[in-house]
Structure formats: C-alpha cells, structure tokens
TORKOL-4160 file (C-alpha; in steps of 0.2 Angstrom, whole numbers, padded with zeros to 4 digits, m for minus):
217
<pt num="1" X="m0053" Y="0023" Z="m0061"/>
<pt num="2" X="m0046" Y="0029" Z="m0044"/>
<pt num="3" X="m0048" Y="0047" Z="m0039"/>
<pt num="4" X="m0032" Y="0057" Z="m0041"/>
<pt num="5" X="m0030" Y="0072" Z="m0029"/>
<pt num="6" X="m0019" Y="0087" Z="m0037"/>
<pt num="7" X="m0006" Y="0085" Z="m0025"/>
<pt num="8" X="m0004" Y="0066" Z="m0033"/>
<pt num="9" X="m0001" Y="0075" Z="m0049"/>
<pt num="10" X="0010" Y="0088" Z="m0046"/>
<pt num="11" X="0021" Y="0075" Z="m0037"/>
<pt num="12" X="0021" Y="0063" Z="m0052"/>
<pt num="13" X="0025" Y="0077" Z="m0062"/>
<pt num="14" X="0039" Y="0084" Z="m0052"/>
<pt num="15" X="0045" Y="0066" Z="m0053"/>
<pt num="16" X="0046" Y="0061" Z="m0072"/>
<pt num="17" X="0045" Y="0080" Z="m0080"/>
<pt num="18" X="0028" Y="0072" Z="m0090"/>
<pt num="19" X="0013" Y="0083" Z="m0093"/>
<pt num="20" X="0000" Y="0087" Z="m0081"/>
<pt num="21" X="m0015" Y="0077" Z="m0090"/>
<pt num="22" X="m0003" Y="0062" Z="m0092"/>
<pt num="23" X="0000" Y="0062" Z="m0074"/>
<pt num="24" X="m0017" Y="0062" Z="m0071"/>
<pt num="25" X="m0022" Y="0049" Z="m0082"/>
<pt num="26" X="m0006" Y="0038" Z="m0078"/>
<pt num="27" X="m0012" Y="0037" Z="m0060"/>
<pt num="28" X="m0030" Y="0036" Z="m0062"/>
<pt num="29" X="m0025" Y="0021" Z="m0076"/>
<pt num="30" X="m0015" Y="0015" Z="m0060"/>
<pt num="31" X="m0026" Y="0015" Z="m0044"/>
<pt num="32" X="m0013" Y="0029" Z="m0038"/>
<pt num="33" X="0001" Y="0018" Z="m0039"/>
<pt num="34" X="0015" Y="0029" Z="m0041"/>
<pt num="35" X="0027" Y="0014" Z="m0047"/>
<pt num="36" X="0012" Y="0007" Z="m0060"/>
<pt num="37" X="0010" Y="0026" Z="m0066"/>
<pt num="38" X="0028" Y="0029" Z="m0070"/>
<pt num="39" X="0028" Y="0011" Z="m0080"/>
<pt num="40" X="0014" Y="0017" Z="m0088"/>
<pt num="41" X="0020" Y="0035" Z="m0092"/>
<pt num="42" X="0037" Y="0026" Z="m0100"/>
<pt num="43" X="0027" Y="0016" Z="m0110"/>
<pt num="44" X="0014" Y="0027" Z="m0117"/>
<pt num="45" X="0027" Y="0041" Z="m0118"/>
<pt num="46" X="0043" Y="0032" Z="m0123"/>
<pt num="47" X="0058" Y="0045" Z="m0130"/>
<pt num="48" X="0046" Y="0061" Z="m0125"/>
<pt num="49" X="0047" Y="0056" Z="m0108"/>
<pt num="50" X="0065" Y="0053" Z="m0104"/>
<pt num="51" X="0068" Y="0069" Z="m0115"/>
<pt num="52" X="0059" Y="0079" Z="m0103"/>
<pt num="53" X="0066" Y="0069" Z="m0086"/>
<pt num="54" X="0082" Y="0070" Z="m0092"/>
<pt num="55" X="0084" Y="0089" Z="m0096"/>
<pt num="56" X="0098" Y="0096" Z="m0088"/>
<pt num="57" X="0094" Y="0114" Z="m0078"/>
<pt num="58" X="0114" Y="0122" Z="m0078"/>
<pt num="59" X="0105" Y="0138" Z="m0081"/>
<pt num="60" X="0099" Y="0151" Z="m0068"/>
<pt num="61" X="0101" Y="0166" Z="m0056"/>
<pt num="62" X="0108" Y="0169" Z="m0039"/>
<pt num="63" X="0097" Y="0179" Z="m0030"/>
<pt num="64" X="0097" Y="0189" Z="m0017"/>
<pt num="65" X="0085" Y="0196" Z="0000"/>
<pt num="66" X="0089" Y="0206" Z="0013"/>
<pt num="67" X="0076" Y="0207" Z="0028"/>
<pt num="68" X="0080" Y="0226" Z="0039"/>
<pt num="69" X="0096" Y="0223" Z="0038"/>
<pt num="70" X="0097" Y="0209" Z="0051"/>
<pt num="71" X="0093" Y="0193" Z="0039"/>
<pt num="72" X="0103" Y="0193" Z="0019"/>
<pt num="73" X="0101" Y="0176" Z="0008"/>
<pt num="74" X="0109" Y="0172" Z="m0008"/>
<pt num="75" X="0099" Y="0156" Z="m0019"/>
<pt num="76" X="0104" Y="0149" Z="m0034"/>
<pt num="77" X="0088" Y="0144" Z="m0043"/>
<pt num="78" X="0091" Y="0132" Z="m0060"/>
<pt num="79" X="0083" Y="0132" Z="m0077"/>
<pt num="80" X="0086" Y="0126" Z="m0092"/>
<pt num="81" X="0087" Y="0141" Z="m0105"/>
<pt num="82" X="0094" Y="0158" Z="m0103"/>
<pt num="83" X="0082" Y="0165" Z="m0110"/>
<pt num="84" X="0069" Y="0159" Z="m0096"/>
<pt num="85" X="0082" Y="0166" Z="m0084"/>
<pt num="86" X="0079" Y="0182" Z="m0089"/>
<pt num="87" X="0061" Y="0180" Z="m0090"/>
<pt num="88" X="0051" Y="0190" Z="m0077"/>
<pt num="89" X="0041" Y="0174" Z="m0071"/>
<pt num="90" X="0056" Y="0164" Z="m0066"/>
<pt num="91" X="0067" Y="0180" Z="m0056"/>
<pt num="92" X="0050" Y="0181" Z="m0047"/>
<pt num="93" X="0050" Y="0164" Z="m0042"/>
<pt num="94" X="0070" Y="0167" Z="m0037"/>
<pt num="95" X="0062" Y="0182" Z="m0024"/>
<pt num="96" X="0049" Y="0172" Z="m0018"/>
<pt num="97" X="0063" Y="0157" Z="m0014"/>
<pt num="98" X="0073" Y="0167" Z="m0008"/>
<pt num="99" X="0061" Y="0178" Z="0002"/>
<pt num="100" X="0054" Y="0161" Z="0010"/>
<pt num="101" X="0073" Y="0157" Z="0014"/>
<pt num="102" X="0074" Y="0171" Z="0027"/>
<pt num="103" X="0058" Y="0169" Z="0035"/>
<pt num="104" X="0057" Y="0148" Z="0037"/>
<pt num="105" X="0076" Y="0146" Z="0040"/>
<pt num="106" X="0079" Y="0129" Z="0033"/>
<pt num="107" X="0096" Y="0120" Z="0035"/>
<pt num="108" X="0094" Y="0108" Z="0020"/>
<pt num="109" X="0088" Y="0112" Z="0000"/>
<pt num="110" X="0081" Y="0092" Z="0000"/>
<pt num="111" X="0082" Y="0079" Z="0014"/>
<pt num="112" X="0094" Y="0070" Z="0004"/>
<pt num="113" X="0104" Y="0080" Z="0011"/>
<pt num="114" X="0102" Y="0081" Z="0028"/>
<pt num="115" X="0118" Y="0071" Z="0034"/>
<pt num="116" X="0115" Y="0052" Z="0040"/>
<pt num="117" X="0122" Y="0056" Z="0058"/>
<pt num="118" X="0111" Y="0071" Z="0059"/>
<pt num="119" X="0095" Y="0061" Z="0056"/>
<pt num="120" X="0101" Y="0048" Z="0069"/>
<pt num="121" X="0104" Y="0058" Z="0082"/>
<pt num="122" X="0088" Y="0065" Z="0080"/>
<pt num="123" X="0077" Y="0048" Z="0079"/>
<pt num="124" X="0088" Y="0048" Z="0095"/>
<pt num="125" X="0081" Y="0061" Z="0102"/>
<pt num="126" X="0061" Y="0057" Z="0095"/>
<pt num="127" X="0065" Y="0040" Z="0101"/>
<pt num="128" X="0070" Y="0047" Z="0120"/>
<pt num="129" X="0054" Y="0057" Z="0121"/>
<pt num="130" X="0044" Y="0044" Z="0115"/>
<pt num="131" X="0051" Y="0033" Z="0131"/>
<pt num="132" X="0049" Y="0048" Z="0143"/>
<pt num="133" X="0030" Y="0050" Z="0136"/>
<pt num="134" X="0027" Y="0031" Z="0140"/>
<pt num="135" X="0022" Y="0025" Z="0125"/>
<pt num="136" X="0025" Y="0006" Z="0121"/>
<pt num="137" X="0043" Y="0003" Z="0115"/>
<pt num="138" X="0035" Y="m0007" Z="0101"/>
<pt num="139" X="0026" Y="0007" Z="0095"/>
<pt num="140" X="0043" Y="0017" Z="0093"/>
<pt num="141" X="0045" Y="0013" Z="0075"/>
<pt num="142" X="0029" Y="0017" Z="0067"/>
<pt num="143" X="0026" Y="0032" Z="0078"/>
<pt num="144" X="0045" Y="0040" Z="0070"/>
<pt num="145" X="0040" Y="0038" Z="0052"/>
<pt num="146" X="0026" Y="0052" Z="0056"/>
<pt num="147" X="0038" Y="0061" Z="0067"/>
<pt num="148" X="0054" Y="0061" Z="0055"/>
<pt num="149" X="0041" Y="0067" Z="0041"/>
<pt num="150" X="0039" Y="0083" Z="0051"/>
<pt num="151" X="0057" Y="0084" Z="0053"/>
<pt num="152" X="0060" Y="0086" Z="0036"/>
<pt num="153" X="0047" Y="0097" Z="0035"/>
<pt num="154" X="0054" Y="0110" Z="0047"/>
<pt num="155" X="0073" Y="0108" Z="0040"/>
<pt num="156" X="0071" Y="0103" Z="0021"/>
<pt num="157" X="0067" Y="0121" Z="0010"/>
<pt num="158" X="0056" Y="0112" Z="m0003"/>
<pt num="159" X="0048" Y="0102" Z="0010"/>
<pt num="160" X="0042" Y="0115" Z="0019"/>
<pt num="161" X="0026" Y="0124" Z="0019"/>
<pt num="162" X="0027" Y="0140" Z="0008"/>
<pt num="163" X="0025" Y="0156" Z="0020"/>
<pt num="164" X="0013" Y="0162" Z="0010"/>
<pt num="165" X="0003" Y="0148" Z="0007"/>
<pt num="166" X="0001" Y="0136" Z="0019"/>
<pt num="167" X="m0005" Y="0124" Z="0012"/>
<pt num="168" X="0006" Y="0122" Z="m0003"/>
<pt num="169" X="0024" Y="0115" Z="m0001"/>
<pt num="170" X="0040" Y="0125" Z="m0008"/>
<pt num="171" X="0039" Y="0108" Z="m0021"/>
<pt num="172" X="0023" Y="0112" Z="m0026"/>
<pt num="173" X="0025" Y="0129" Z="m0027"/>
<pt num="174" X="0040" Y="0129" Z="m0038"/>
<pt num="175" X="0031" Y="0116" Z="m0049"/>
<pt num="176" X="0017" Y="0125" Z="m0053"/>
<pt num="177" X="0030" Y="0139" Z="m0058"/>
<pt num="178" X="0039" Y="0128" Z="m0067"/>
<pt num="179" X="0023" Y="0124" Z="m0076"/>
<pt num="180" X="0021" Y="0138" Z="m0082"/>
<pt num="181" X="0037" Y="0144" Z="m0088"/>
<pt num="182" X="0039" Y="0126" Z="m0096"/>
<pt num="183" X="0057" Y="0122" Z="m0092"/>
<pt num="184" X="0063" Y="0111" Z="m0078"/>
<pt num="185" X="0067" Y="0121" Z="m0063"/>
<pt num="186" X="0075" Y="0118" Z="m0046"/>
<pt num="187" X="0085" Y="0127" Z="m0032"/>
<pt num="188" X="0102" Y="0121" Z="m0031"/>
<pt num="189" X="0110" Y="0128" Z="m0017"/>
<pt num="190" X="0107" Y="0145" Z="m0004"/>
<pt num="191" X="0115" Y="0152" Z="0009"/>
<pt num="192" X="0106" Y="0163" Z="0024"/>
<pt num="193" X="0115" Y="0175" Z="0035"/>
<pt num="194" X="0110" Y="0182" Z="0050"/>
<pt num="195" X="0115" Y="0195" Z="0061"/>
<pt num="196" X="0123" Y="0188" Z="0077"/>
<pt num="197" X="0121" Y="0171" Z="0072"/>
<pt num="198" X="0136" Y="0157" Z="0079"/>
<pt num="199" X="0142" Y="0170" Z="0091"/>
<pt num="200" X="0143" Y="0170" Z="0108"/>
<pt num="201" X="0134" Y="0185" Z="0116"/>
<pt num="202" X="0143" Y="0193" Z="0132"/>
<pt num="203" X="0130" Y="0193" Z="0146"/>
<pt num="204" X="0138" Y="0206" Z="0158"/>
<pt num="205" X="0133" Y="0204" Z="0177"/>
<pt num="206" X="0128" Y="0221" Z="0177"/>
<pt num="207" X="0132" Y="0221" Z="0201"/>
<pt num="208" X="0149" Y="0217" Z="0194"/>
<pt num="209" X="0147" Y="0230" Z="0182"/>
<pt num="210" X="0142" Y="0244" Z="0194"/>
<pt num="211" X="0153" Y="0241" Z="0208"/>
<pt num="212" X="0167" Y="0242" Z="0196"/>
<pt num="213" X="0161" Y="0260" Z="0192"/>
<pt num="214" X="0156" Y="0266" Z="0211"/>
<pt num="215" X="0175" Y="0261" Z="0211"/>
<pt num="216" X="0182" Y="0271" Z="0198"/>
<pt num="217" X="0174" Y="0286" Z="0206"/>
C-alpha cells in the first residue's frame, strides 16, 4: 500500500464529505490516486457517500472583526443545521475566519473565482519577468504552474496559509473544524474594509504650502 500524508486525507475528505479512515484507506487502496480513490470511495460507500457530498450548507452566520478601528470584515460562514450555528465551535471558527480576513487581505474566497482576465493578465506579467530574468522561453510554461500556485495562494482565502498556523491552509483549517462539528461547512462570501482604502490621498507640497501662509501674513 502507498503511504498516505494527512494533507492527502483532509483533501479527499474536503472533496467527497467521506470519513477520515475511508479517506485514508481509499488512497492507500489507490497508490494516492485521487481519481482511483474517489471510484473506490463511491463504490464502497454508495448512497452514504453522495448523502454526505451532496448536503447542502444554507445555514450559518455572518460575522464580524474589527481591527483598531482601521480594518472591519463581515464573513458569511455556511453550515448545515441551525443548531450547529449556534454552537460555540462553529461561531469560533467564524472569528477565526474572519480574524484571518483582516490580517492576510485576500481578494478571492476560492480561485474559481478569480476572474479569467485577472489570471491572464497576470501569467502576463510572471511571463514578462520570466523573459527579463533570462530564462529559456521554453521553460515559461512549466516554471508558471508553480508560480500561479503561489498566486492563488496570496489571493484565494482558503488557499492561503492560516495566520496562526503556518503550516495549515484556511482549507485544512476549516476542515478539521468541520470535522469536528460534523456538518459540511464553508465560507461563502466576506467583505473587508479599510480605512483609506480606493481613495486618493492629497500629497500637499508643503514650499507651496508655506509660501501661501508667509503671504497671508
């Protein structure tokens, strides 16, 4: 059997909603084919796992951080139940979300997201520095999958490393909570303000500024 890393497991399970143990024996039974594993899981699992992928989250809070004033978010975390919305556990999880929100500033909740023209513009711009760096033109297109990978990861919320961990991804954070709690959850949409943000600050040239007074005088 291949060797199965916890990260494997926790994305499977994102994936199809199966149990943690299922996971790992479905891609252990596979060599860590993901595709192999997710036939296997359907087989093996049948009804149970289409219930569980297939779960709806419509329930949930918006929640809300404000950092000295300067930085506000609002997030709108789903869940399945409304009971598990009012449980301590998942408004936590909302915080934290939202917390991470206004210290990381990501654009995007998924990459799907990020806009077609948005993506190209910036292979654009990878592909431009790539040329200025010298590095051979057929190179270009293996180099951008590592480079648009970090991409996402700078701009995508649930790609990005969690602030207080480093090493865990806002996915994996949220599905080891999710674990827990036992429903699906996921973050739907969020909003982050910030003080001064889109406006144009006046830069006053401050000789202008003075000779303008000594003239008043």
């Amino acid at each position: 059997m291949a060797e199965v890393s916890a990260t494997m497991v926790k994305e499977l399970r994102e994936k199809t909603g199966a149990g943690l143990m299922d996971c790992k024996k479905a891609l252990a039974e596979s060599a860590g084919d993901f595709v192999k594993a997710e036939e296997w899981l359907r087989k093996k699992l049948g009804s149970k796992l289409a219930g569980k992928s297939g779960r709806v989250a419509a329930e949930g809070l918006v929640g809300t951080y404000v950092h000295g004033g300067r930085i506000g978010v609002l997030v709108e975390v789903n869940c399945e139940t409304d009971f598990v919305a009012r449980n301590a556990d998942f408004q936590d999880l909302v915080k934290e979300v939202a917390m991470h929100i206004a210290a990381a500033n990501p654009q995007y909740v998924t990459r799907e997201e990020v806009p077609s023209e948005v993506l190209e513009k910036e292979k654009e711009i990878l592909r431009e520095q790539l040329k200025q760096q010298g590095k051979p033109e057929a190179m270009w297109d293996k180099i951008l999958v590592g480079k648009v990978e970090k991409y996402y990861e700078g701009v995508c919320l649930v790609d990005q490393l969690w602030v207080k961990d480093d090493k865990k991804k806002i996915s994996e954070m949220i599905s080891d909570r999710a674990g827990k709690i036992g429903e699906k959850v996921s973050v739907r949409r969020f909003v982050r303000y910030e003080v001064g943000a889109g406006i144009e600050k006046k830069k006053d040239d401050l000789a202008a500024e003075v000779a303008k007074t000594l003239g008043q005088a």
